[in-house]
N, C-alpha and C positions, 0 to 999 in steps of 0.2 A: 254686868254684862260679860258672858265670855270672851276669851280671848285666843282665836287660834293661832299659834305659831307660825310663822310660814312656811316651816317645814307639815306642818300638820296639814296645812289647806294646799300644800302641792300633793300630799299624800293624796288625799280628801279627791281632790279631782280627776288626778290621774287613773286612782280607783273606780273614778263616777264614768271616765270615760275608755276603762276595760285595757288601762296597762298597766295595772299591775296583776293580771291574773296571768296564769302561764303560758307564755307563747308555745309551749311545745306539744298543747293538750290537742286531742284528735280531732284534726279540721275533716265534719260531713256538711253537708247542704243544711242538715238542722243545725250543728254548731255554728255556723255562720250568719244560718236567722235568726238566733238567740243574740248573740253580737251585734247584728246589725239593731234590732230591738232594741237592747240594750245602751245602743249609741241614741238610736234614734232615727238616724239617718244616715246616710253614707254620701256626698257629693259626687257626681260623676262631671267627669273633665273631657276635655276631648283631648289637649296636649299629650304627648304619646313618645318625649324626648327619651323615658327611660321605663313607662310602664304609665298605665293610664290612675287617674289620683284613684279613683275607689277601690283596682287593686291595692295602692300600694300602701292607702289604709289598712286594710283587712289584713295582710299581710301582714304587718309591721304585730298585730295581735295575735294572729295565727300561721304559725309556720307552716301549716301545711294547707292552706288555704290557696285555691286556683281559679281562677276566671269562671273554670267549668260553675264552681259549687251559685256563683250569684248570676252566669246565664240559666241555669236549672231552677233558682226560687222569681226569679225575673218573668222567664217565660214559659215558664213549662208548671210551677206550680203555682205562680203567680201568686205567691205569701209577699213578694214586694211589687209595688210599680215605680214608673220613675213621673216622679212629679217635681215639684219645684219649691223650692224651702227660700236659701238665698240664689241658689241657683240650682240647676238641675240637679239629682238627688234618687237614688232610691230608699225607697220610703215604706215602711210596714204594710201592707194593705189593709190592715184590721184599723189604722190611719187615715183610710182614705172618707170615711164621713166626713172628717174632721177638714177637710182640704175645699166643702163643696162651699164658706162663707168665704174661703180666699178667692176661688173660682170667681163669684158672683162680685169682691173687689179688685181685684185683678182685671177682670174685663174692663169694669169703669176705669180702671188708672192708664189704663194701655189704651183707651179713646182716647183719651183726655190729655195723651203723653207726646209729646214728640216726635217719638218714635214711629207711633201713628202718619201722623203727616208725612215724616220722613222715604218709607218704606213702600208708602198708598200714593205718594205723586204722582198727578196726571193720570188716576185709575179713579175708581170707586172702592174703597176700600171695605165696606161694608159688602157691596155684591162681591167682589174676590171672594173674600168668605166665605160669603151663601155657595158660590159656583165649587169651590175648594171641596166643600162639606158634602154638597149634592155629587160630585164626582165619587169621593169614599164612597158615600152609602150607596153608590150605584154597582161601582167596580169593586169595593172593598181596598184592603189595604194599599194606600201608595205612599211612595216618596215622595221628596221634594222635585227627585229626579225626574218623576214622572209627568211632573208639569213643566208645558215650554212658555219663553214667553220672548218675544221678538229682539229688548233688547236686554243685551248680554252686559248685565250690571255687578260681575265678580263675585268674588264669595262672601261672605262675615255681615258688613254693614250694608253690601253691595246687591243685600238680597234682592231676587227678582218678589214683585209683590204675593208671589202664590206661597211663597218658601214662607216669607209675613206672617201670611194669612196661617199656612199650619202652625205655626209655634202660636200666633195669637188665639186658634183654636183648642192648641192644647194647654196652654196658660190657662184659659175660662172652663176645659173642663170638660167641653163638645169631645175632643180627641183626645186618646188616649196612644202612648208607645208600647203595640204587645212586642215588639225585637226588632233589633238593628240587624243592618245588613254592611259589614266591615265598618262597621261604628256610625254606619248613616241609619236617622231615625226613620222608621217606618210607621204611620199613623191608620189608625182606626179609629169608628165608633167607641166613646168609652161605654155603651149598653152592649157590647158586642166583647169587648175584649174585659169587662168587670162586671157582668150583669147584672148580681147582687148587690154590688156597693154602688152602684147606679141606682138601685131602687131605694138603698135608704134615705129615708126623710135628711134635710139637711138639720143638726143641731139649732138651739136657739141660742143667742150672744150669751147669757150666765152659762148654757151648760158647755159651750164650745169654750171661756174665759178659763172657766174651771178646769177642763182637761188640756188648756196649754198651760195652764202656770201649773199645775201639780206635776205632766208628763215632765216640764222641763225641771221643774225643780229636785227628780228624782233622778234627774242626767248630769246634775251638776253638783247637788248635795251645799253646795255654797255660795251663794247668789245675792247680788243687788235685783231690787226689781226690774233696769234696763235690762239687765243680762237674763231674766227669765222671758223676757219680751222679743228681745233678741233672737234668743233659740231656735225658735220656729217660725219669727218675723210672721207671726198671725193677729198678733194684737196690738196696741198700744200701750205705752211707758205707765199713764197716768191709770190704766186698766190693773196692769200688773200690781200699781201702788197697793191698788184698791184692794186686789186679793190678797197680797203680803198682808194687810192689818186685819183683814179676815182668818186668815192662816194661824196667823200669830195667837190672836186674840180666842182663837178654838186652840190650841197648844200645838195645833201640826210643824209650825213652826218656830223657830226664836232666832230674837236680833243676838247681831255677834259684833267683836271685834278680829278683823283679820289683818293677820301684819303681812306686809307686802316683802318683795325681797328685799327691797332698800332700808326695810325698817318702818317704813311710815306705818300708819294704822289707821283705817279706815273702816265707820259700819257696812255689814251687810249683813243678812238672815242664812241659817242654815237647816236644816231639817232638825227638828224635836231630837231623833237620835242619833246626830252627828260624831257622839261621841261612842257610844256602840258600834258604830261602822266603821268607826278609825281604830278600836281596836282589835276588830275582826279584818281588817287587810292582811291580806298576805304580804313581805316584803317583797319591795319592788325586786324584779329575775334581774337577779346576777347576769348581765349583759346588755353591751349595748344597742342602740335599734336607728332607725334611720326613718325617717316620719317624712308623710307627705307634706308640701306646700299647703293642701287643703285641708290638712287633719283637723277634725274638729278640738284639737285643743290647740291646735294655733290661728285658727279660724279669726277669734277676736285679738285682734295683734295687739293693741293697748293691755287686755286683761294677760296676755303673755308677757305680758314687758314687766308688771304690776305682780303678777304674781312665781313668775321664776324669774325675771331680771333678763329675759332673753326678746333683744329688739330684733324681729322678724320682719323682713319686707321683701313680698315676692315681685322681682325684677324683671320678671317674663314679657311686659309690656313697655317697659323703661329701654330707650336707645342703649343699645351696646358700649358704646363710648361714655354713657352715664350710668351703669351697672356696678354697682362697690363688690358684688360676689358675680352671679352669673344670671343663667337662664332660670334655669330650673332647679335652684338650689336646695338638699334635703337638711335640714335640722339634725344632732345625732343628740339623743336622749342615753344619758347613760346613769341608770337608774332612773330617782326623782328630778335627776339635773340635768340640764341644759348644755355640755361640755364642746359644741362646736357647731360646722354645716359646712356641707363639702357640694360640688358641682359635678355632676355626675353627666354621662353621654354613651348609652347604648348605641352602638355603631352591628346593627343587627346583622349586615353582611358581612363580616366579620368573624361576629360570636366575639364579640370586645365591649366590656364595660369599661369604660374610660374614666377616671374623674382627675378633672382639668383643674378643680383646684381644691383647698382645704385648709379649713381657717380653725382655731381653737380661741375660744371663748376666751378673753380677759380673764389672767388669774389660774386658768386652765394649763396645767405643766404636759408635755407631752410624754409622758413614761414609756417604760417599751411597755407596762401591762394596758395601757390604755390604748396605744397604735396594736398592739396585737388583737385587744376586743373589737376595734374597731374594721381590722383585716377581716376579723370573722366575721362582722357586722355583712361587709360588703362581699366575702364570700358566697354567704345565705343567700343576697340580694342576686349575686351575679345565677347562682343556682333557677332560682325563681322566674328568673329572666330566661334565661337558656342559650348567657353567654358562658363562653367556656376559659373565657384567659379576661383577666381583669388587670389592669394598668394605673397604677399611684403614681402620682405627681413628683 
């Protein structure tokens, strides 16, 4: 059985998930749908402490990538929608079949959840919906704003039952978001705002099984079955089993050994040409970069800790007084490695990027060449932003 190095399987991924290609190459509206393709998906956030997560994705790949290019494949040319993976997400549209057996479980989980009861108190939660649904189709697109409702139950968990009702109609699939308005979602008919990917037939479970475990297996290039299941959180574990020894046993795939960064060693499967693809990588760009909280390679925080030795935990929901870094703290990727994470605070009236503090990795020396990559690191950042004076601790 092979045996990837760790340095080969941080290659391996970081490859699979489009850093090590050149940050400098020409950010258009199509270089950005190929990228986002390529990922898969991009997470959209609503936190906004220093720039919102799916910018600061995109970014972090492409330097010359702007809000503009993914409001334009979003809403104007609609090659993405935003749908929902582990959380809200823009998502390929050529994708969107593949989303209509979630829809149909998604509805059942969201009856049957808590959340249900919680948000539908003292209503009908079932009529809200209908009433929700029957207002769009009559008026067309609204917000949440746009519905009143008597009592004033706050924002987040505190939604009034109509606000519910939209997210639970665009979770199953009824609504669709063709654009925000200052980041609030605006909903429609999805046969209004998708017409075509509204008409296709929904897949059946073997052909929908089969293009989640291949799409994710070529996002990852080196994978346990949980982590192809994971991905797209469309299937089940014992599902994935199932295609791994299908995969295998047609030669698409083979079992590997991959060594973690501590050293242990652990099986998992890789793609048939795992090793053609690692010698065809570009060297990771000489510089360092500054990666969202949401990136999909730190998304699975145990397989980050396992495979570069970097323990990630975002604190944004953790009491202040129990925070070991901060809010909104960025990771700094310098090459294949993992070299620190600093706490960053756009103070936009101002034009002041702040960061409030900054930690270096165990083992991590701070050099002046490595504080200097990292000035420029946040130079770029502070550019992007459209702060003008940036502030180190």
């Amino acid at each position: 059985m092979p045996l990837l190095a760790s340095t080969a399987a941080q290659a391996l991924f970081l490859g699979a998930q489009g850093l090590r290609a050149d940050p400098g190459r020409r950010a258009t509206p199509a270089s950005v749908q190929a990228l986002i393709e390529g990922l898969g998906f991009v997470q959209v956030d609503t936190i906004n402490v220093v720039a919102r997560a799916h910018d600061l994705t995109l970014f972090s790949r492409l330097d010359g990538y702007r809000p503009e290019h993914l409001k334009k494949l979003l809403e104007g040319r609609r090659s993405l929608f935003e749908g929902f993976t582990h959380d809200a997400s823009a998502i390929p549209t050529a994708f969107f079949r593949h989303w209509k057996p979630r829809f149909t479980r998604d509805r059942a989980r969201i009856h049957a959840h808590a959340w249900w009861q919680y948000h539908f108190r003292g209503t009908d939660g079932a009529q809200v919906a209908r009433d929700v649904r029957a207002r769009i189709e009559q008026e067309g697109a609204l917000r949440s704003s746009d519905f009143e409702h008597p009592e004033k139950r706050g924002p987040w968990w505190g939604w009034k039952p109509q606000k519910a009702a939209l997210d639970f109609l665009w979770r199953s699939g009824e609504l669709m978001i063709p654009h925000r308005i200052g980041f609030q979602k605006v909903y429609d008919l999805t046969e209004r705002v998708l017409p075509d990917q509204h008409a296709l037939p929904c897949p059946d479970p073997a052909e929908h099984l089969e293009w989640a475990c291949s799409t994710a297996a070529e996002r990852l290039w080196v994978f346990s079955p949980k982590e192809l299941a994971d991905f797209w959180d469309s299937i089940e574990v014992p599902e994935a089993k199932a295609w791994c020894a299908g995969a295998e046993q047609a030669g698409r795939i083979l079992s590997v050994k991959v060594e973690d960064a501590d050293g242990a060693v652990r099986p998992a499967f890789a793609l048939a040409d795992w090793e053609a693809r690692l010698a065809k990588l570009p060297e990771a760009p000489e510089r360092t970069r500054l990666l969202c909280p949401f990136d999909p390679v730190l998304r699975d925080r145990s397989r980050a800790l396992r495979r570069f030795g970097f323990d990630y935990r975002f604190e944004a929901f953790v009491p202040e007084p129990k925070r070991r870094y901060g809010y909104f703290v960025l990771p700094i990727l310098e090459g294949d490695r993992f070299v620190g994470r600093l706490d960053p605070k756009l103070h936009r009236d101002r034009g002041l990027l702040e960061i409030k503090g900054l930690w270096w990795e165990p083992g991590v020396k701070a050099t002046k060449s490595r504080k200097q990559n990292l000035e420029e690191a946040l130079e770029r950042l502070a550019a992007f932003l459209g702060a003008d004076e940036l502030q180190l601790p």
